[in-house]
C-alpha positions as MATLAB code, in Angstrom:
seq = 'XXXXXXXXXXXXXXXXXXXXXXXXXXXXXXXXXXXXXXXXXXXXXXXXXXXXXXXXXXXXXXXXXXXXXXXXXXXXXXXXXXXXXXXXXXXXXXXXXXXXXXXXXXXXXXXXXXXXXXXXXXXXXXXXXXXXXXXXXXXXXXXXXXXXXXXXXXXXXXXXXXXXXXXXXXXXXXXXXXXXXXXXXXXXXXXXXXXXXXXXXXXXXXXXXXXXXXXXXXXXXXXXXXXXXXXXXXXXXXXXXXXXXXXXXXXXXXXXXXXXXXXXXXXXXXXXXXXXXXXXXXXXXXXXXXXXXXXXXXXXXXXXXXXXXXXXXXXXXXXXXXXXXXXXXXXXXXXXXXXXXXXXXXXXXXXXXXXXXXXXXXXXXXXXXXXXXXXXXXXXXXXXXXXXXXXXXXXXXXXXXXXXXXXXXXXXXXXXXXXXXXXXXXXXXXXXXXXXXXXXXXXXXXXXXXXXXXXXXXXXXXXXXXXXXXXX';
ca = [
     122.264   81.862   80.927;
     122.763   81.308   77.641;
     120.754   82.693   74.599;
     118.504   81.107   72.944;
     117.293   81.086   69.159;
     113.944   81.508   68.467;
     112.361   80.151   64.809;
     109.071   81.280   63.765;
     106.330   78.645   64.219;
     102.868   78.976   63.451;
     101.272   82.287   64.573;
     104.415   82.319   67.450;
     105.368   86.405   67.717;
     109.061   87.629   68.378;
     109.555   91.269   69.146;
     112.581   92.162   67.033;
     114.421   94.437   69.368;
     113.331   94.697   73.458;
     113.488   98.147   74.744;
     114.676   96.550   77.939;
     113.554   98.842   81.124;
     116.034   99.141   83.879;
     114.425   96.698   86.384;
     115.460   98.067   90.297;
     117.087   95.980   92.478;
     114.527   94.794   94.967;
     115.476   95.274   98.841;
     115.181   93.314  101.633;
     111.889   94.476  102.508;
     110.257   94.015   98.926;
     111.856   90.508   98.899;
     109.422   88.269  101.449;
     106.294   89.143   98.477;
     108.323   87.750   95.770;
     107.463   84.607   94.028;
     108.923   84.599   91.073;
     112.391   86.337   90.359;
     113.895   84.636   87.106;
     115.236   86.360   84.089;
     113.071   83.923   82.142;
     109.616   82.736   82.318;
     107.522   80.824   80.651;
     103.397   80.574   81.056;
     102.495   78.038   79.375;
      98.746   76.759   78.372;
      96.873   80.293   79.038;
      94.445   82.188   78.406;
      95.574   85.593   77.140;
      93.070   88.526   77.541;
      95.457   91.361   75.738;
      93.152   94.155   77.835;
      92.727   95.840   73.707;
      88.616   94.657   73.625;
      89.958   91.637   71.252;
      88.529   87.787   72.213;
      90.842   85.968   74.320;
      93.309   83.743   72.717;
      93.116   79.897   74.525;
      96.433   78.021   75.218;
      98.563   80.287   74.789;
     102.617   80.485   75.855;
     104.432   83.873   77.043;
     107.843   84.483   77.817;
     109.141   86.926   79.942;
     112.570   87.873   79.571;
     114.206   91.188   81.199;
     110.824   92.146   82.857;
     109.562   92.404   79.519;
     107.003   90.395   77.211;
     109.186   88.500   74.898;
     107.341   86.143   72.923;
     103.532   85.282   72.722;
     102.019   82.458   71.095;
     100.139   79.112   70.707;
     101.315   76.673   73.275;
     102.003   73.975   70.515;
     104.597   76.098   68.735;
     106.007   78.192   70.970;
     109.526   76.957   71.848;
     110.515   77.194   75.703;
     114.007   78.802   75.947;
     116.416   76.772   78.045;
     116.214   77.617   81.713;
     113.290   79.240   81.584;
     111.413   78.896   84.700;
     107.819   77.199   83.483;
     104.639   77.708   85.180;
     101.492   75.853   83.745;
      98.684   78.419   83.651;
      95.894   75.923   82.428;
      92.676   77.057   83.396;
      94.102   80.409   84.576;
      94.050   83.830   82.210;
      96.391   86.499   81.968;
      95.456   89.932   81.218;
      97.299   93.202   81.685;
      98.195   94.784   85.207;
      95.615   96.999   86.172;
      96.140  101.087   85.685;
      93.738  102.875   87.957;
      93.568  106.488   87.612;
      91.572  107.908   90.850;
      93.006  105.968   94.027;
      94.278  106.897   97.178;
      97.247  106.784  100.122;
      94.948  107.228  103.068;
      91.322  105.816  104.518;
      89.012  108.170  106.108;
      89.392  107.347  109.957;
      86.821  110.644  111.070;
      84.222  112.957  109.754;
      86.326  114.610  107.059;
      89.433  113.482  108.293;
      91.676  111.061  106.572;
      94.317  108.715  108.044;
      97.856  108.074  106.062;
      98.092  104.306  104.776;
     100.774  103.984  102.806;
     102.148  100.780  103.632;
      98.775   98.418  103.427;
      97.034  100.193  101.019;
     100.214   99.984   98.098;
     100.132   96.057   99.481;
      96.735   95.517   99.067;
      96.500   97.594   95.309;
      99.666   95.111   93.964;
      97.625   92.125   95.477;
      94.320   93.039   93.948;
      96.526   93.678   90.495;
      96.963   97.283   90.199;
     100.526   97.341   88.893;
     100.018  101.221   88.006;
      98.390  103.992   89.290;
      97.316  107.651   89.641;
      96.554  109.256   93.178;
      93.570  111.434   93.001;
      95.191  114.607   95.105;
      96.435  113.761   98.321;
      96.801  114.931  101.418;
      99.983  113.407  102.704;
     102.174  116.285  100.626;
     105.584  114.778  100.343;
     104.911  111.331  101.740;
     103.218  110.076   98.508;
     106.303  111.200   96.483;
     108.573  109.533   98.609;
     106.563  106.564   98.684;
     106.679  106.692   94.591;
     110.033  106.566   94.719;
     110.940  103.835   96.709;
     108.557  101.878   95.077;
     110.183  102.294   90.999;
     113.636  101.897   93.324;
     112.578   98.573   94.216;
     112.745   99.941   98.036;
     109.206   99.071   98.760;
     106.571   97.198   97.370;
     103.731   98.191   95.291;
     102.085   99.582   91.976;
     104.347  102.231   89.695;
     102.329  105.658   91.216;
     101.614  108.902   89.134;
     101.983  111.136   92.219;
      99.381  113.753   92.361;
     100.248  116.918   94.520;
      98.099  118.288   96.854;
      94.468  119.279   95.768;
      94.182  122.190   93.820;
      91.954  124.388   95.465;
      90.185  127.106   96.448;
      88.442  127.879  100.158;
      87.814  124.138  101.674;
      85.628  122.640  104.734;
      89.213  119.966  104.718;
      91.934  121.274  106.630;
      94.240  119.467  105.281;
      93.722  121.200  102.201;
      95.631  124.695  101.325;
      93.260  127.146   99.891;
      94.859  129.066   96.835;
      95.036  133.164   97.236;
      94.474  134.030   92.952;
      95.568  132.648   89.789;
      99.032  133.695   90.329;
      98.932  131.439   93.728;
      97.533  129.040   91.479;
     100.564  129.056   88.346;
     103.316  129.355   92.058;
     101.377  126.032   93.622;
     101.476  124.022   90.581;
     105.300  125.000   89.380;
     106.514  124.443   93.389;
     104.932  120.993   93.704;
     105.633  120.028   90.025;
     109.745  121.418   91.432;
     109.188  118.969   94.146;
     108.195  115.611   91.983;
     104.588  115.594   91.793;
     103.382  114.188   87.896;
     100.026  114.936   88.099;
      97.468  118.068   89.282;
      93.906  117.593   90.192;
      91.710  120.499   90.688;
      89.229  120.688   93.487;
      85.450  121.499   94.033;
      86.152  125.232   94.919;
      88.737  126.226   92.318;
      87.216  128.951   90.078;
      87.746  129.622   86.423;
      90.891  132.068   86.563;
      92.584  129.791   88.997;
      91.611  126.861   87.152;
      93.288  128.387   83.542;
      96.649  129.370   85.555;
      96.615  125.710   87.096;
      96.117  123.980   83.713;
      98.557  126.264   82.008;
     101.410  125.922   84.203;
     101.001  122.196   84.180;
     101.056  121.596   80.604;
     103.936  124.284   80.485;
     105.880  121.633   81.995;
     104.180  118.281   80.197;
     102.214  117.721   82.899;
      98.318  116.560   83.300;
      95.224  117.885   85.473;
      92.445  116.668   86.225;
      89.627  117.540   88.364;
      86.850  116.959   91.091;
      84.902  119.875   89.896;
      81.583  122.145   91.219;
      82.616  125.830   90.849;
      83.312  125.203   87.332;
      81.306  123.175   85.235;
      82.578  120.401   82.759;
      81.820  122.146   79.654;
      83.891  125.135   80.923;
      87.082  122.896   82.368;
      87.051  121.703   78.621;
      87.191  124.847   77.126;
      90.127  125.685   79.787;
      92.262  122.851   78.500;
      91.925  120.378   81.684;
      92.982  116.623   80.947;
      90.665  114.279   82.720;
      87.433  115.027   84.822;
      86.362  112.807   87.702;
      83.685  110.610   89.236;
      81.596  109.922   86.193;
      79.100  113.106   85.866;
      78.095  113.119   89.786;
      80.519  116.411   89.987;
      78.741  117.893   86.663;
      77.234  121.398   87.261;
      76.616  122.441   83.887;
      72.816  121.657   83.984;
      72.144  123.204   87.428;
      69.271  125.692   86.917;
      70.961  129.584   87.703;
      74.234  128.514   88.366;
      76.615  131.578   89.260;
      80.007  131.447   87.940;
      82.225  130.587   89.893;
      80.073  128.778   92.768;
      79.939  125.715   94.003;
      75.535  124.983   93.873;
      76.747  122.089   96.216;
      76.704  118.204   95.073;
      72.865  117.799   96.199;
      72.305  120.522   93.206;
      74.332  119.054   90.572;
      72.318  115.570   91.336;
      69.271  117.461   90.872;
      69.750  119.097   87.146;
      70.631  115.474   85.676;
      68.486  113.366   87.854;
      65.935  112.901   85.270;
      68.409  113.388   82.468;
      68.025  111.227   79.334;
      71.340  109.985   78.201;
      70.192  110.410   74.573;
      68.902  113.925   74.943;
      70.447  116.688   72.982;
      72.135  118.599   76.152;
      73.868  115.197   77.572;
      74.808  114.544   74.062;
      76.233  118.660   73.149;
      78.133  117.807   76.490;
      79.872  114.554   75.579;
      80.468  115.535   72.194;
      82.306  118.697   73.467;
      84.633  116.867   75.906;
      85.784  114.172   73.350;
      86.039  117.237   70.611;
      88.262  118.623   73.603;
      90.080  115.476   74.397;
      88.888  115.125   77.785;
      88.568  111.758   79.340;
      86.062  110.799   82.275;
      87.569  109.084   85.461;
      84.574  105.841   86.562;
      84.471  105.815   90.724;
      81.285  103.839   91.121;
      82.909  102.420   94.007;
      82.994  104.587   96.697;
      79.346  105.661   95.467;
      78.166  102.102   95.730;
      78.960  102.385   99.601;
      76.769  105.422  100.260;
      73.606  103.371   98.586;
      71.712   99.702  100.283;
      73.214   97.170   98.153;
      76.002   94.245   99.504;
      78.789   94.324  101.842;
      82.029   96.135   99.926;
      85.000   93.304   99.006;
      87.843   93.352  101.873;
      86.154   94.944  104.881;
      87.409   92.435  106.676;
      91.304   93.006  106.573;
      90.551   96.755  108.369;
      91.484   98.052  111.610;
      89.248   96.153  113.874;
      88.287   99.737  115.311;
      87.611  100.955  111.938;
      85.980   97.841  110.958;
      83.215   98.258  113.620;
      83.248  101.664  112.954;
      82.230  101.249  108.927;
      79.898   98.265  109.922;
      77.721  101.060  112.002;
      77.864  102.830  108.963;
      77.587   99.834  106.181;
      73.906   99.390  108.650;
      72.796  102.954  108.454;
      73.183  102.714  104.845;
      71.159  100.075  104.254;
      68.042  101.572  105.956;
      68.058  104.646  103.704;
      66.478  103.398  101.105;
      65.400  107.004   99.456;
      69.411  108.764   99.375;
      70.018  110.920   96.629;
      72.912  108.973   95.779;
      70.991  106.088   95.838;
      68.399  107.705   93.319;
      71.486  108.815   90.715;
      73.813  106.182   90.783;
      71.967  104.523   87.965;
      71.388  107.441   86.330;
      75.379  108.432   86.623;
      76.194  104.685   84.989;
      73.937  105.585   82.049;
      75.391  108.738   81.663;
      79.201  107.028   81.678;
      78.594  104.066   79.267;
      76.735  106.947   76.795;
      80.631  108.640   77.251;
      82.181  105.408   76.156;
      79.891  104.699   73.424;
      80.264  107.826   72.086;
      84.096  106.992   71.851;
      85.346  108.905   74.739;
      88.012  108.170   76.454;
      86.611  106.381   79.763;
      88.950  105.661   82.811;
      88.515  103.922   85.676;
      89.188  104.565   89.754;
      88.228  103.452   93.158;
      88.772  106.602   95.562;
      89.020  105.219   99.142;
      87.139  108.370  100.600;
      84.113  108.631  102.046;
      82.871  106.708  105.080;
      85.290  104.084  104.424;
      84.411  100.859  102.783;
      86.483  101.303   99.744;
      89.138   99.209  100.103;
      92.417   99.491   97.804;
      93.144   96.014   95.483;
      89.567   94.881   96.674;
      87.845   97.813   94.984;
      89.548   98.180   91.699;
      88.270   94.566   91.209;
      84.684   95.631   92.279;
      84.766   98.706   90.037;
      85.299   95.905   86.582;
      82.520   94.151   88.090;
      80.014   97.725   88.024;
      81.089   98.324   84.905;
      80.046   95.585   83.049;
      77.216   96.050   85.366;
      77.018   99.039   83.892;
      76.369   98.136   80.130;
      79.884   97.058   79.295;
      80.881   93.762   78.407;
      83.843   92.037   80.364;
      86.225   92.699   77.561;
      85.492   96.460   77.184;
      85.782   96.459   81.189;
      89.172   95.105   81.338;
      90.347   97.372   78.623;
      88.634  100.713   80.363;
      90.953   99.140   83.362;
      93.857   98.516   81.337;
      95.077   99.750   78.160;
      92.388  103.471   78.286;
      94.419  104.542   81.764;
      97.883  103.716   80.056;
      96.743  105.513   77.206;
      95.920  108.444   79.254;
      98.996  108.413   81.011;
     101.127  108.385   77.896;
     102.691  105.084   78.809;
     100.744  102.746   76.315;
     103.234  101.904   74.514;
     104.879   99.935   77.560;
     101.985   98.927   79.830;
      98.380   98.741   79.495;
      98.021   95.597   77.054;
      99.118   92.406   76.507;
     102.268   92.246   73.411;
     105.699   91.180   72.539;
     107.812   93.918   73.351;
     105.905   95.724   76.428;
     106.694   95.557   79.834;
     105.471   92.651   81.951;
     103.015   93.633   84.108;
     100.419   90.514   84.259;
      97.668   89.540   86.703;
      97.270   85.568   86.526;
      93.557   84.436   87.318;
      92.032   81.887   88.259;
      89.687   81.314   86.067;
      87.968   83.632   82.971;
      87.197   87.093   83.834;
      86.040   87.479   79.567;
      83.364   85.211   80.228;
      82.199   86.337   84.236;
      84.058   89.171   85.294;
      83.609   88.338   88.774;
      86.937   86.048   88.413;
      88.682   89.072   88.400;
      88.947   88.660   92.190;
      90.340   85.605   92.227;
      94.603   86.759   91.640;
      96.981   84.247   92.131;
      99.744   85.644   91.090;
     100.791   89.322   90.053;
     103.286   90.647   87.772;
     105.681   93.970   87.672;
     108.202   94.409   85.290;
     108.489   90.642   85.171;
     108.779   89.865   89.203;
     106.027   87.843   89.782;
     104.361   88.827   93.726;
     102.277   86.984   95.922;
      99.053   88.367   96.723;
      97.677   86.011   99.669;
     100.809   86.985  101.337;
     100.926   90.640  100.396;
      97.069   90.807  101.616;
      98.391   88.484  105.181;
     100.858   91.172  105.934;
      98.479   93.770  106.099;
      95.458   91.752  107.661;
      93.783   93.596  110.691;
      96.372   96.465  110.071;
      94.338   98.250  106.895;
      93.401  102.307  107.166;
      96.604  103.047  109.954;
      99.118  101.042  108.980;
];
């Protein structure tokens, strides 16, 4: 094809040298989800939400050249290369692939037990527009390296994954969890799985303070980031430890749990109970926030798989389970909805409070699903719900989409590629139908989904998986 000369016209924006990522050659099985596969693109006429909290920018024209964003600019006077293949996005937006930082390989298919699904669930996160994301621990070991690595080889389809080893913990009702001897077993856990390909560490609810210090150490020793699903330790103490990230808003906060012992796990019920009634203005809540932004530590949003434990409407996607596990979480989905006086029900809105106070105060919010629990939290379907609660919440659309978008990226160390919409980056896109800015329920409605410039169908990415989710 041959190149094309750009001149500047009107606001029109030309990155003046394209770091130009190494896009994998896609295999036969990747192929069949493809829609678009040209070296140049244009969308034309569209709305351009650039996932940084700025207001959208209307008629719009980006070209994607290389898997990268090479030019963005006012339809009118932004020139078309030659070739390009031209789609005509009016009345659609565009913002920035989704980067989720708490999701999952696996649906819980028992009581505490929890069913490998890699191949729907990295479907069904492309198709809902997560084109990057962290796993939350896992419990598959190697299988969600593996999987990470055919994906950036173009082997199999689905979102770039931060692979998370295996929970970091100490003694565990899971068995699928190993239980750590010491802090020593700690530093050898980390360095083994970090020696195997893991990029990421997330502590778990029983991990005590020594354990916890060797974990963080060793991890950062080698550039690496933990987080954690905490209990035994409190937030306040995980900061002072040097952990990264902290997760599920402050439902796993025990620092205001009346006679806490060091080192124990009160149990979730008690954590609920010492911030209940908390005041997201008071002078403890606010000592606490100000300490983890003072300590760089973010705060990982999962108001989805809490929404399914409290009465409230049917979760997005249900109906592309397992018929067995359908029926299964529609027993459940009714047993819900009759108990009307669950202490989850009773914090949730107190735990929103509590994360939009984080944000306000300018920490560093992030945003994940985790497909745990009874079920109901479906992967692609639930990272669109959990925009919707957070404007819910007290954000606005905007400030959801960037939470979603460019404050995971950031996190990740990878904003400079993905994350937000600008000449230069990498071109990971989520077209919509419609303008999620203005009702952020349009999020839902994908049409087509970008990585690294290959543009994927989601209707047939979701159709492939239909009736097969949580086993397949």
């Amino acid at each position: 094809m041959p190149t094309t000369t750009f001149r500047a016209l009107g606001a029109l924006l030309l990155a003046p040298a394209l770091a130009t990522a190494q896009r994998p050659t896609l295999s036969a099985a990747v192929k069949p989800y493809v829609a678009v596969d040209t070296a140049v693109v244009a969308l034309t006429h569209v709305r351009v939400i650039d996932g940084t909290g700025a207001a959208p920018k209307d008629d719009q024209t980006l070209i994607i050249r290389d898997g990268n964003i090479l030019a963005l600019g006012p339809a009118r006077s932004t020139k078309v290369p030659d070739g390009a293949q031209v789609i005509d996005l009016a009345g659609k937006s565009v913002i920035p692939g989704l980067v989720m930082m708490h999701e999952h390989l696996y649906y819980p298919t028992g009581p505490g037990v929890y069913g490998a699904d890699y191949v729907s669930f990295s479907r069904l996160y492309l198709a809902g527009g997560v084109t990057s994301m962290r796993t939350g621990g896992n419990v598959g070991g190697y299988a969600d390296l593996n999987l990470a690595a055919a994906i950036k080889s173009g082997n199999q389809v689905g979102p770039w994954i931060d692979a998370t080893a295996p929970y970091v913990n100490g003694p565990s009702p899971f068995t699928q969890m190993y239980a750590l001897k010491d802090s020593a077993d700690a530093r050898r856990f980390v360095a083994f799985w970090a020696d195997a390909g893991a990029t990421s560490f997330k502590a778990y609810m029983n991990i005590n303070r020594a354990e916890l210090a060797a974990a963080v150490d060793e991890a950062h020793r080698r550039g690496l980031k933990i987080t954690g699903h905490l209990c035994s330790v409190t937030y306040r103490e995980a900061a002072d430890l040097g952990i990264d990230d902290l997760e599920h808003g402050f439902f796993a906060s025990t620092d205001f749990v009346k006679d806490k012992e060091p080192d124990v796990c009160p149990g979730q019920s008690a954590a609920i109970a010492g911030l209940s009634s908390f005041d997201p203005k008071s002078p403890e809540f606010s000592s606490l926030v100000q300490h983890l932004i003072a300590h760089h530590v973010a705060i990982t949003s999962t108001l989805t798989v809490f929404e399914t434990f409290a009465p409230g409407p049917v979760p997005p996607g249900i109906d592309v389970l397992d018929p067995l596990l359908k029926s299964q979480y529609d027993q459940q989905y009714a047993r819900v909805q009759q108990n009307t006086t669950s202490w989850i029900a009773k914090f949730l809105p107190v735990d929103r409070a509590l994360e939009v106070a984080f944000f306000r105060a300018g920490g560093l919010l992030l945003a994940g699903t985790d497909p745990t629990g009874a079920g109901g939290v479906i992967a692609g379907y639930s990272d669109q719900r959990q925009a919707e609660l957070l404007v819910e919440s007290g954000l606005t659309p905007l400030e959801a989409i960037k939470v979603c978008t460019l404050n995971g990226a950031t996190y990740l160390g990878r904003a400079d590629r993905i994350g937000s919409i600008a000449v230069g980056k990498q071109a990971d896109l989520v077209v919509i139908d419609g303008n999620p800015a203005a009702t952020i329920a349009d999020i839902r409605r994908v049409t087509l989904v970008f990585k690294q410039g290959v543009g994927y169908d989601p209707a047939k990415l979701i159709e492939s998986v239909k009736g097969k989710v949580g086993l397949f």
